[in-house]
LUMDODREN-6874 format. One record per atom (N, C-alpha, C): chain; atom name; residue in one letter; x, y, z. Coordinates in pm, 1 decimal, decimal comma, m for minus. Layout:
// LUMDODREN-6874
<r c="A" a="CA" r="A" px="X" py="Y" pz="Z"/>
...
END
This chain:
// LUMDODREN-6874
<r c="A" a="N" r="X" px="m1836,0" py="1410,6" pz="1360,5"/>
<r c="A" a="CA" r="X" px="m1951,7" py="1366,3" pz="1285,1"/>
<r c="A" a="C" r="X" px="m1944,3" py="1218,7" pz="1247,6"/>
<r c="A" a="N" r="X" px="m1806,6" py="1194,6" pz="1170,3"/>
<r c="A" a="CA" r="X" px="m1805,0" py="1035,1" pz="1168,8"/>
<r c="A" a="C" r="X" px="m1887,3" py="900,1" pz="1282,5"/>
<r c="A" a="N" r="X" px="m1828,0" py="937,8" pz="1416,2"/>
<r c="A" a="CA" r="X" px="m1894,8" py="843,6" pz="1529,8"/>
<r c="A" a="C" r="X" px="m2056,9" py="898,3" pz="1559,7"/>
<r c="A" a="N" r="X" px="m2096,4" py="1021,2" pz="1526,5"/>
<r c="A" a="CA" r="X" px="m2225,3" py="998,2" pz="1519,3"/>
<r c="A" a="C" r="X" px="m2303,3" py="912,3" pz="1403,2"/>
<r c="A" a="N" r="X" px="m2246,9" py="922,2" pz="1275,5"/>
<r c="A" a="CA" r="X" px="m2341,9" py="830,7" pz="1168,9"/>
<r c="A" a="C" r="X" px="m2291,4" py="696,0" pz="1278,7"/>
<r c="A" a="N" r="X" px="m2137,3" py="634,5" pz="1268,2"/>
<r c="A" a="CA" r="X" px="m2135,9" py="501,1" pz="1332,8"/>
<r c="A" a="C" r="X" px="m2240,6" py="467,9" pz="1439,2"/>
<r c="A" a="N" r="X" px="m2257,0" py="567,8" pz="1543,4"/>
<r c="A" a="CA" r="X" px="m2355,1" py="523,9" pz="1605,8"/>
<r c="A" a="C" r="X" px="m2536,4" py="483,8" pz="1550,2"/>
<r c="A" a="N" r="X" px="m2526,8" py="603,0" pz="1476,8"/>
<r c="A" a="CA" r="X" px="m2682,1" py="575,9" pz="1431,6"/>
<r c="A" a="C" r="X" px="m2683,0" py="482,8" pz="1337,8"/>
<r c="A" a="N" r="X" px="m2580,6" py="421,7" pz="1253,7"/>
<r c="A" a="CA" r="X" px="m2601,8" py="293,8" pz="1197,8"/>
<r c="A" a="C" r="X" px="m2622,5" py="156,8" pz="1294,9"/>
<r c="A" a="N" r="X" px="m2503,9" py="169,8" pz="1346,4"/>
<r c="A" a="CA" r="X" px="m2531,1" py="45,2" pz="1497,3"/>
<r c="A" a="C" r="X" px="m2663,7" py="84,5" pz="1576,5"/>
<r c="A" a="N" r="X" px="m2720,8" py="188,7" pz="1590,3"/>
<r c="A" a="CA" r="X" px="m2852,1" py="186,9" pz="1638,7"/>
<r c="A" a="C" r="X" px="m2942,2" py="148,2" pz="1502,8"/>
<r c="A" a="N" r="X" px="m2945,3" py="199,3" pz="1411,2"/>
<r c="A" a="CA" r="X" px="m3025,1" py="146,4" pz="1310,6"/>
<r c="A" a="C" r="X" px="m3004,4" py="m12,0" pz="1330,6"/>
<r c="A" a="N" r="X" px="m2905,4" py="m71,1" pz="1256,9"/>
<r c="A" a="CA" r="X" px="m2889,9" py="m221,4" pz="1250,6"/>
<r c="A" a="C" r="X" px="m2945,5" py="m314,8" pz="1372,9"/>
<r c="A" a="N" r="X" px="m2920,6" py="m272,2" pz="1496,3"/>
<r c="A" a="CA" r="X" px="m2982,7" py="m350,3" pz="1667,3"/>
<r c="A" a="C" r="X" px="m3145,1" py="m308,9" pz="1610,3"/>
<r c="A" a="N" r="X" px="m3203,5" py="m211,2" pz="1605,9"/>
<r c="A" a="CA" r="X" px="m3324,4" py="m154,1" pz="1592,5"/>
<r c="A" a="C" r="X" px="m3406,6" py="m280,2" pz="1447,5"/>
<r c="A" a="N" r="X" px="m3301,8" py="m240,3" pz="1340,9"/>
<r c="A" a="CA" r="X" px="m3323,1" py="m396,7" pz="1246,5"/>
<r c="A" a="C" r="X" px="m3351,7" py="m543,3" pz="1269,4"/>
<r c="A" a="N" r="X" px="m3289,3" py="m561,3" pz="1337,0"/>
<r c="A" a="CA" r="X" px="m3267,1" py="m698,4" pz="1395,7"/>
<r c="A" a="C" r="X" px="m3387,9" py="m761,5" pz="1436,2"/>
<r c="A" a="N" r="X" px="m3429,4" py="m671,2" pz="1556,9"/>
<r c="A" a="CA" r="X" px="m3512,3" py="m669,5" pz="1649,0"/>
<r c="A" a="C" r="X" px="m3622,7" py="m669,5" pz="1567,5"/>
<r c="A" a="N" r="X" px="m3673,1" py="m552,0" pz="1530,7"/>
<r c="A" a="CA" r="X" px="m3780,7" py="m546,5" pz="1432,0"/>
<r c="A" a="C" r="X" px="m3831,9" py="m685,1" pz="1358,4"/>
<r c="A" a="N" r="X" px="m3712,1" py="m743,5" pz="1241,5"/>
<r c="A" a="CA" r="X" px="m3700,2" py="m846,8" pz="1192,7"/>
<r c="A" a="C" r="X" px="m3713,7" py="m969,4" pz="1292,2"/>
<r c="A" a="N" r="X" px="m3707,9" py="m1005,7" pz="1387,6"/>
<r c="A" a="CA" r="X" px="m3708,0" py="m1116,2" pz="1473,2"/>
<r c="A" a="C" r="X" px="m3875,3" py="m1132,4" pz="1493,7"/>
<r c="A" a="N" r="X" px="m3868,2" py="m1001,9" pz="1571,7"/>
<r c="A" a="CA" r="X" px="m4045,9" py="m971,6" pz="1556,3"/>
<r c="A" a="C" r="X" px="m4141,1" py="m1045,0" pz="1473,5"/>
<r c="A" a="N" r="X" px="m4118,4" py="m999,8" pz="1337,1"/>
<r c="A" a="CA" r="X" px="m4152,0" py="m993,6" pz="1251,7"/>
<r c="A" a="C" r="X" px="m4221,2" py="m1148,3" pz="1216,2"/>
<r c="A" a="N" r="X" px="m4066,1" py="m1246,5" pz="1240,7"/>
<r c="A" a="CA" r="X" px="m4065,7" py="m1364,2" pz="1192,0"/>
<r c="A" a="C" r="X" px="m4152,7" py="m1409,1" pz="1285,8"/>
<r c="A" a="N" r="X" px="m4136,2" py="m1415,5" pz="1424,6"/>
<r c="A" a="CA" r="X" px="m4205,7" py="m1499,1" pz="1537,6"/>
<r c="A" a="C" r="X" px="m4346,7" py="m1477,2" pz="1485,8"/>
<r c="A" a="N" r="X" px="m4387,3" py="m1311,3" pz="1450,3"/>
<r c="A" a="CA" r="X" px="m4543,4" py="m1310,9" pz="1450,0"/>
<r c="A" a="C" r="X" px="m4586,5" py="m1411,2" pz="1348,8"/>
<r c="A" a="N" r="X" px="m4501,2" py="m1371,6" pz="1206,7"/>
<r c="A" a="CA" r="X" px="m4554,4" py="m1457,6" pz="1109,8"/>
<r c="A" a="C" r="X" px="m4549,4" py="m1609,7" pz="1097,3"/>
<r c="A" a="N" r="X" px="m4440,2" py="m1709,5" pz="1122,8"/>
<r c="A" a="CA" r="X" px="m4413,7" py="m1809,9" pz="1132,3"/>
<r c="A" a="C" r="X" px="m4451,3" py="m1917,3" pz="1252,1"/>
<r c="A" a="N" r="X" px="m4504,0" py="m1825,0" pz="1369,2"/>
<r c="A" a="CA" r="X" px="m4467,7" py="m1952,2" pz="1452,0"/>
<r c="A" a="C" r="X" px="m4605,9" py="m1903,1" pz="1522,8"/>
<r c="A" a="N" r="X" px="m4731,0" py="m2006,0" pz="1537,0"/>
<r c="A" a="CA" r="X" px="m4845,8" py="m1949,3" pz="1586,6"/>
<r c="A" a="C" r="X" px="m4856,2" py="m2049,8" pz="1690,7"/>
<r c="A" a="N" r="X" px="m4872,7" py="m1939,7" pz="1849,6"/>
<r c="A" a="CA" r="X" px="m4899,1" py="m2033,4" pz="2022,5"/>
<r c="A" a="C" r="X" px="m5010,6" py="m2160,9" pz="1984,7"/>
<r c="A" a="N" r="X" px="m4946,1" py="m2271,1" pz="2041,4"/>
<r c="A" a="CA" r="X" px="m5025,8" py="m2380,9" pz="2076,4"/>
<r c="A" a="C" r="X" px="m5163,7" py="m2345,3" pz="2191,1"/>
<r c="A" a="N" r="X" px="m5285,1" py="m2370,8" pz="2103,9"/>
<r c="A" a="CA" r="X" px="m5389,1" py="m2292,7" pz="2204,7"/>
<r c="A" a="C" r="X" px="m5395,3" py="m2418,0" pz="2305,8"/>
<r c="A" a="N" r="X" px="m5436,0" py="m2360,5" pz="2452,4"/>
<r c="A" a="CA" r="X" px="m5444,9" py="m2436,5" pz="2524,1"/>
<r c="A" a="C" r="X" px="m5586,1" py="m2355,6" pz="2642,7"/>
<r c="A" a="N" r="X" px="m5650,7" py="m2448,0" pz="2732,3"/>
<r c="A" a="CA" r="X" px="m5792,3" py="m2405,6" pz="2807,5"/>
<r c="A" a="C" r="X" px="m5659,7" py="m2348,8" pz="2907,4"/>
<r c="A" a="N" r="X" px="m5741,9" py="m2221,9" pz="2958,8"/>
<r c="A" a="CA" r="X" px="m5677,7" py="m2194,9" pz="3076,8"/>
<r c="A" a="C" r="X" px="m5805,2" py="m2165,4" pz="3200,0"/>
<r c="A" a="N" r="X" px="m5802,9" py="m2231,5" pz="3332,3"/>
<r c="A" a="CA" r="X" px="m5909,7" py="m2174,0" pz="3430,1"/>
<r c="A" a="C" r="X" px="m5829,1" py="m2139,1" pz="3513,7"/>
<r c="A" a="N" r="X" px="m5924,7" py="m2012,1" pz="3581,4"/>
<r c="A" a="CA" r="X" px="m5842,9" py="m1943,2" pz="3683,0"/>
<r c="A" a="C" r="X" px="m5949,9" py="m1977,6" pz="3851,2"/>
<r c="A" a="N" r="X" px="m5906,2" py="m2005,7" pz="3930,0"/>
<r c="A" a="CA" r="X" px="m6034,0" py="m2014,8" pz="4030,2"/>
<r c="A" a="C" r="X" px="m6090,6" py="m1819,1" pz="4079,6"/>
<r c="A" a="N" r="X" px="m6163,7" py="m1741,7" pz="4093,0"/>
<r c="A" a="CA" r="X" px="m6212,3" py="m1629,3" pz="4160,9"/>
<r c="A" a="C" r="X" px="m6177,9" py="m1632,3" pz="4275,0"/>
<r c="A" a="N" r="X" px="m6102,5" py="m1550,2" pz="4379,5"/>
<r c="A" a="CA" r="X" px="m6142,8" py="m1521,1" pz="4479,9"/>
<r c="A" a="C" r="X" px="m6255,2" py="m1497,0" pz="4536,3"/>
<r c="A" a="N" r="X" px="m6265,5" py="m1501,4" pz="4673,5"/>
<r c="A" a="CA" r="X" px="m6417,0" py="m1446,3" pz="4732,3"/>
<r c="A" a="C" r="X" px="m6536,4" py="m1468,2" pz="4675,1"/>
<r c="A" a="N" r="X" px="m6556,6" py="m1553,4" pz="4589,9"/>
<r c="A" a="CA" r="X" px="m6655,2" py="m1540,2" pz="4511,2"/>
<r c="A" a="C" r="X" px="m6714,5" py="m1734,8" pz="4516,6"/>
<r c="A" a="N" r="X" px="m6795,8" py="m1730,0" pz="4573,3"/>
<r c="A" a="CA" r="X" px="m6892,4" py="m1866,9" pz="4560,2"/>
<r c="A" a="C" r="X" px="m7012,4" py="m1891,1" pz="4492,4"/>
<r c="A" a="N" r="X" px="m6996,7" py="m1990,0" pz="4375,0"/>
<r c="A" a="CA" r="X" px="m7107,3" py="m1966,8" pz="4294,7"/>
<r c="A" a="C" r="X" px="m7193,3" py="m2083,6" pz="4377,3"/>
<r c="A" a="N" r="X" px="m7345,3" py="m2038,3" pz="4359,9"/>
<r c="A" a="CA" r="X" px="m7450,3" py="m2144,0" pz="4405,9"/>
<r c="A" a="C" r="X" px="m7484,4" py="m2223,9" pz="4274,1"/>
<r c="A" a="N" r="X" px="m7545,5" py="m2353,0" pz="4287,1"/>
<r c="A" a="CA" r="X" px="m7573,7" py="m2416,0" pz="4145,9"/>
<r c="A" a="C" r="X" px="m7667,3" py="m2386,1" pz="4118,0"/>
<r c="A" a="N" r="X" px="m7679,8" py="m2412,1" pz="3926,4"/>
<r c="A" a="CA" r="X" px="m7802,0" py="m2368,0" pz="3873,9"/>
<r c="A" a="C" r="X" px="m7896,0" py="m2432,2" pz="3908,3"/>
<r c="A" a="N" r="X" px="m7982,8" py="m2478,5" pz="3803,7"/>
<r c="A" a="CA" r="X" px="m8120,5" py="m2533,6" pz="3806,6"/>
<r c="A" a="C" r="X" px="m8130,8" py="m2630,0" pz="3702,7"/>
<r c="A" a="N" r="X" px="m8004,0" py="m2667,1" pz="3645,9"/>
<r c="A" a="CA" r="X" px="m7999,2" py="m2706,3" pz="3496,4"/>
<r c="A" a="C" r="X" px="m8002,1" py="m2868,0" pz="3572,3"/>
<r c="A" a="N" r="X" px="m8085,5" py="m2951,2" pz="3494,5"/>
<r c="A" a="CA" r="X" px="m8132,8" py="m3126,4" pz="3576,8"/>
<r c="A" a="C" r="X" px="m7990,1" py="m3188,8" pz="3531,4"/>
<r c="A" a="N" r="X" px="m7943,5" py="m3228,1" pz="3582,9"/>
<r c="A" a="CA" r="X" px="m7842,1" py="m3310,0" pz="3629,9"/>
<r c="A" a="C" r="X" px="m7887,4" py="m3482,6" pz="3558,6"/>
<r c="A" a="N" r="X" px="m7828,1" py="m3555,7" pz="3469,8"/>
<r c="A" a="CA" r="X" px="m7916,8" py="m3628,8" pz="3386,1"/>
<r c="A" a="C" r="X" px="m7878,4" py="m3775,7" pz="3457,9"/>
<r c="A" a="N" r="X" px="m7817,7" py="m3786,0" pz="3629,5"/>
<r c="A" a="CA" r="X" px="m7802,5" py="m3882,0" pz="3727,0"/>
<r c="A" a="C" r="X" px="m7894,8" py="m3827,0" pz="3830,7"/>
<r c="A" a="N" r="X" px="m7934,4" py="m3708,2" pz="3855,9"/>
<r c="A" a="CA" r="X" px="m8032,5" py="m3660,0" pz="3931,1"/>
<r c="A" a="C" r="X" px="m8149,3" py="m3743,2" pz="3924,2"/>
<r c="A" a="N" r="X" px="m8250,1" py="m3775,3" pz="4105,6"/>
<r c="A" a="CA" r="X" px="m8366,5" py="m3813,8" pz="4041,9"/>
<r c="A" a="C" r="X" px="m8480,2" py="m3731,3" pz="4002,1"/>
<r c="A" a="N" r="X" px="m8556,5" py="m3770,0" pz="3941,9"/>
<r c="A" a="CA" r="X" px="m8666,5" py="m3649,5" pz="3907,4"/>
<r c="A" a="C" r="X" px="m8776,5" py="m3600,4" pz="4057,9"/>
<r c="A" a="N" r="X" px="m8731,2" py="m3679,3" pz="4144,3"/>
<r c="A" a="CA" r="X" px="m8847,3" py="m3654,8" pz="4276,4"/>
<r c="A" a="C" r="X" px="m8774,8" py="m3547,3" pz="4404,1"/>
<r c="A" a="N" r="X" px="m8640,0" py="m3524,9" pz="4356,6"/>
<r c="A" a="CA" r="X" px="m8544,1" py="m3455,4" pz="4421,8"/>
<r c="A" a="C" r="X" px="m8612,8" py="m3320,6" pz="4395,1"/>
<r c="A" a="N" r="X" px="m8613,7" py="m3244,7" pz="4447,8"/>
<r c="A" a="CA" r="X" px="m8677,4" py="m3058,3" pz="4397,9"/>
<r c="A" a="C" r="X" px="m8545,1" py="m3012,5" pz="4326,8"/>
<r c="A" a="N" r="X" px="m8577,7" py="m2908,8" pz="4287,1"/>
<r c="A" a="CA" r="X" px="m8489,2" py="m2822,9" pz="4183,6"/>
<r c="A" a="C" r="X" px="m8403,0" py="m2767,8" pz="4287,4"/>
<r c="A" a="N" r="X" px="m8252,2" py="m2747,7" pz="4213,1"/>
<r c="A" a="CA" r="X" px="m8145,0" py="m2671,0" pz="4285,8"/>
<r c="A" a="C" r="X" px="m8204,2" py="m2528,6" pz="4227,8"/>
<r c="A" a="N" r="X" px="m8155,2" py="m2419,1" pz="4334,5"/>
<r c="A" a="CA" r="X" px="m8175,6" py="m2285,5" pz="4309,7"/>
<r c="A" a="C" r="X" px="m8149,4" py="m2224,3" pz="4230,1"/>
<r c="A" a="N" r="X" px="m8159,8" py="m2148,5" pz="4158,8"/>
<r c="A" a="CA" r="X" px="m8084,2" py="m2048,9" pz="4056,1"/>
<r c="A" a="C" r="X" px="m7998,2" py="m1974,7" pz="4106,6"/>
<r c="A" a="N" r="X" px="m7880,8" py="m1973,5" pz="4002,3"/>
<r c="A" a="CA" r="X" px="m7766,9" py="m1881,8" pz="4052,6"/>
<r c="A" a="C" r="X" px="m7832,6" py="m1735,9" pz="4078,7"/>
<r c="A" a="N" r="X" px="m7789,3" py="m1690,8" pz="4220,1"/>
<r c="A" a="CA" r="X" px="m7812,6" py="m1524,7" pz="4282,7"/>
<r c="A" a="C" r="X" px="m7653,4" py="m1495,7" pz="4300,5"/>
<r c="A" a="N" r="X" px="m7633,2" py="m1383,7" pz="4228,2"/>
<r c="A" a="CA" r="X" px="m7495,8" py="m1326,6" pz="4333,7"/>
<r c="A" a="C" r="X" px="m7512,1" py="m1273,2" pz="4446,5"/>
<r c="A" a="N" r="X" px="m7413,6" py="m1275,7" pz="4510,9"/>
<r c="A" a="CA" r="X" px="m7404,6" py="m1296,2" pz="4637,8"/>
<r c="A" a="C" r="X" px="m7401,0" py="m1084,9" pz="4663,8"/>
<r c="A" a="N" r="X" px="m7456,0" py="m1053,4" pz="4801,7"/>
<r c="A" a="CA" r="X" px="m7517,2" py="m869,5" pz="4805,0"/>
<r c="A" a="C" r="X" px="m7380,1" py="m771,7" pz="4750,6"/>
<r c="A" a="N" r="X" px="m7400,5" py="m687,9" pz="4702,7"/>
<r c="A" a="CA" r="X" px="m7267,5" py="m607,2" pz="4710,4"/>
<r c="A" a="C" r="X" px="m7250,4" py="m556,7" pz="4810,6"/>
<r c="A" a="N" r="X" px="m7097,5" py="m492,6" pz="4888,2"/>
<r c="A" a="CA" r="X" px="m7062,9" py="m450,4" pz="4963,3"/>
<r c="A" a="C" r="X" px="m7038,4" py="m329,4" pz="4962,4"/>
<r c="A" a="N" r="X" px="m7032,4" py="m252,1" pz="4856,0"/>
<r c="A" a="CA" r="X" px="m7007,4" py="m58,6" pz="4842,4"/>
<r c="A" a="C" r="X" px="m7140,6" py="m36,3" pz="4865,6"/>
<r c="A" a="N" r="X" px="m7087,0" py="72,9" pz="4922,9"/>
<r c="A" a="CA" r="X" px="m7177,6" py="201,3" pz="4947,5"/>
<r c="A" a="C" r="X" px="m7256,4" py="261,4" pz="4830,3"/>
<r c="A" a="N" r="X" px="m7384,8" py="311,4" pz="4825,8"/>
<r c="A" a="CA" r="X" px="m7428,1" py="338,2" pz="4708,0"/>
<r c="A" a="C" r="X" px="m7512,3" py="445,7" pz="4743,8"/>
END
């Protein structure tokens, strides 16, 4: 019986630790926010329609974004 409490204290105390480390990182130390972009696969966007303010005004309008057909079965 003795080396079972020893063990479950040394598991308690590692289990402590840990917990407590946790604990501190969440509370004390908050991630530097930073932008992240990811590019899409397969995926090509067309441009909006929104005027471009170097655009000339005699140029016609760019298209509105369409996604592109789906491919499943429906």
């Amino acid at each position: 019986m003795p080396t079972l409490f020893r063990f479950l204290m040394i598991l308690g105390s590692i289990v402590g630790v840990v917990a407590g480390s946790l604990y501190v990182l969440a509370e004390y130390f908050q991630p530097e926010p930073k932008e992240i972009s990811k590019a899409l696969r397969n995926f090509k966007a067309h441009p909006t329609d929104e005027p471009d303010a170097t655009a000339s005004t005699d140029a016609p309008a760019a298209p509105a974004f369409t996604a592109p057909p789906s491919h499943r079965a429906q």
